[in-house]
C-alpha positions as CSV (number, residue, x, y, z in Angstrom):
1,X,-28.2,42.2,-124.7
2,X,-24.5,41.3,-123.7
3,X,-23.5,39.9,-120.4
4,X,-20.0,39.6,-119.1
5,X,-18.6,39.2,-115.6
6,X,-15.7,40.7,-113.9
7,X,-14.0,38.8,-110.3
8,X,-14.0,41.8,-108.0
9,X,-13.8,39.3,-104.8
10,X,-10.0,38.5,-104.9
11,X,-8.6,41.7,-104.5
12,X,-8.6,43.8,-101.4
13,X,-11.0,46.4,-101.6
14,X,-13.0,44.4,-104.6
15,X,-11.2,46.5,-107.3
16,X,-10.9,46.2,-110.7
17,X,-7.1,46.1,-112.1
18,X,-6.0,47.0,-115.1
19,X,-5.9,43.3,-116.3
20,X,-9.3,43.2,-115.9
21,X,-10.1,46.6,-117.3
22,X,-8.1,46.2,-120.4
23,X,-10.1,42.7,-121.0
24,X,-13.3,44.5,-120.7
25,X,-12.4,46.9,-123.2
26,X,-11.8,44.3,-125.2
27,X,-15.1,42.9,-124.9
28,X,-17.1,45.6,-125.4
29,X,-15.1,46.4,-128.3
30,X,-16.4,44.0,-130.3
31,X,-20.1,44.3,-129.3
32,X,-22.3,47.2,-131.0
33,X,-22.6,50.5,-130.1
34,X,-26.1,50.8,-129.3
35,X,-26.2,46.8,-127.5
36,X,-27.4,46.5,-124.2
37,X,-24.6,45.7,-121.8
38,X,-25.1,44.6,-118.4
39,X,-21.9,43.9,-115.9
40,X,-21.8,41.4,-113.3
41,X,-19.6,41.4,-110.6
42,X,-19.5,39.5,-106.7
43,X,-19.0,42.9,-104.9
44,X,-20.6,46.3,-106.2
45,X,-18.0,48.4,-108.0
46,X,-19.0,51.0,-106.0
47,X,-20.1,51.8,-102.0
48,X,-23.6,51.1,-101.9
49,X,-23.3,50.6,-98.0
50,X,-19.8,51.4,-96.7
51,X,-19.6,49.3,-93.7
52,X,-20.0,46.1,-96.0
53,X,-16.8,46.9,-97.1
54,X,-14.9,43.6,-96.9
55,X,-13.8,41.2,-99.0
56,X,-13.1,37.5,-97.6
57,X,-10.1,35.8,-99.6
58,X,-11.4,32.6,-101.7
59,X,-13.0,30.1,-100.3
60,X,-14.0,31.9,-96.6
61,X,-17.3,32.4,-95.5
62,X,-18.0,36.2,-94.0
63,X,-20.4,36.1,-91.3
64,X,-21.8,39.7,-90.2
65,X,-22.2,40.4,-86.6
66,X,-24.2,43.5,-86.1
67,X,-25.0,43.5,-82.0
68,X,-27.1,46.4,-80.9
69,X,-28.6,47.6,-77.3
70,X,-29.8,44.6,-75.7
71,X,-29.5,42.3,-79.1
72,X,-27.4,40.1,-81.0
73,X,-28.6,40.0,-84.8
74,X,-27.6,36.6,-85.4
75,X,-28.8,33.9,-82.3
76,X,-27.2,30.7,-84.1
77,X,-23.5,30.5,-86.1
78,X,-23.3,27.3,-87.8
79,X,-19.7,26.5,-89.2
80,X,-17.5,23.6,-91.0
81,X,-14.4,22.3,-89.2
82,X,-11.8,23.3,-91.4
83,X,-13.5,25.7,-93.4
84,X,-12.3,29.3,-93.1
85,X,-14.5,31.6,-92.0
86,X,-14.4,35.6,-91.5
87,X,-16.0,37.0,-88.4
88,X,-17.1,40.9,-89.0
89,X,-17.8,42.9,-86.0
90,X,-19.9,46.3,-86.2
91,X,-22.0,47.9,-84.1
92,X,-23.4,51.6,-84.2
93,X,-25.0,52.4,-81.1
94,X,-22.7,51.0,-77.8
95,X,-19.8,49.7,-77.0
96,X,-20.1,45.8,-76.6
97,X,-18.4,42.6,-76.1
98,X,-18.3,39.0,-77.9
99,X,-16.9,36.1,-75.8
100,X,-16.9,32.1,-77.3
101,X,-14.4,31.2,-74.2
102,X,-14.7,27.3,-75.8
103,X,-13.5,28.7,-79.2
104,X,-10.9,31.0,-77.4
105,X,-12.7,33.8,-79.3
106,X,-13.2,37.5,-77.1
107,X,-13.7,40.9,-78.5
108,X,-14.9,44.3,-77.6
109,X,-17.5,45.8,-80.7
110,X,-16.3,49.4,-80.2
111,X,-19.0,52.2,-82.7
112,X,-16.9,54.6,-84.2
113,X,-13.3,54.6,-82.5
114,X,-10.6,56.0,-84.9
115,X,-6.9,55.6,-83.7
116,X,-3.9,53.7,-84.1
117,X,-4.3,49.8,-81.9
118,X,-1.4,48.1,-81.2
119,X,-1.8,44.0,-81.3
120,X,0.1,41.0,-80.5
121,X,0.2,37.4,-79.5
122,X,-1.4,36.5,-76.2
123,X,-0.4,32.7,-75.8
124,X,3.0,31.9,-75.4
125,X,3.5,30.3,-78.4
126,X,7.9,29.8,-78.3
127,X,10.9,31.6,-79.0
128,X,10.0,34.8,-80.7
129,X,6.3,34.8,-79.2
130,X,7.7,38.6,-77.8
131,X,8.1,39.6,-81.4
132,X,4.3,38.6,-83.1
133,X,3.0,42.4,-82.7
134,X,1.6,44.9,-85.1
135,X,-0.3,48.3,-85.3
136,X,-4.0,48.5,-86.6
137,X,-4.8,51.8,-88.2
138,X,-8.5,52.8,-87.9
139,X,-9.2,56.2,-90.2
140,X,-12.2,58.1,-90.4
């Protein structure tokens, strides 16, 4: 039995490139042709559960928030200081709300809404604050 491993985390979308492909060609080049091979990746290579799609850059933690009627799926968040962490937001059944107001954190949880969202800065921050905006494109 062969094992090798492939780092599917860094990349958006935890695909393989052809680096990586090319390598594993390699490999199981020089392994026989009726050996067992298994393949171990961080992400699955391919959509086992769609809305898991993410993929924090190195070194973040990814905390899923999944609120639905009436209940929040996770009670306690415990964090570093000065780690990096990923908040991911999801609900399917109504529209709700998350508000830290200590942590300056606030968000609506909105199931299903396609569209394109404008964005920008909400603290005056200094000269150019006006100019920190952006579009969010949500597809079906």
């Amino acid at each position: 039995m062969h094992f090798t491993a492939l780092d599917n985390v860094s990349a958006p979308k935890g695909a393989i490139g052809d680096p990586q492909l090319a390598w594993l060609k390699s490999d199981l080049a020089k392994q026989k042709p009726d050996s067992g091979i298994v393949v171990l990746t961080h992400r699955p290579l391919f959509p086992l559960y769609p809305q898991w799609d993410w993929a924090p850059k190195d070194g973040e933690q990814a905390i899923a928030i999944r609120p639905k009627k009436f209940e929040y799926t996770r009670y306690e968040i415990t964090l570093k200081v000065g780690e990096p962490v990923v908040l991911e937001f999801t609900t399917e059944d109504a529209h709700m709300g998350f508000d830290a107001p200590e942590l300056g954190l606030s968000t609506d949880i909105v199931p299903g809404k396609t569209g394109r969202f404008e964005f920008a800065c909400d603290v005056l921050c200094g000269f150019g604050h006006e100019e920190m905006t952006g579009v969010i494109k949500v597809l079906a």
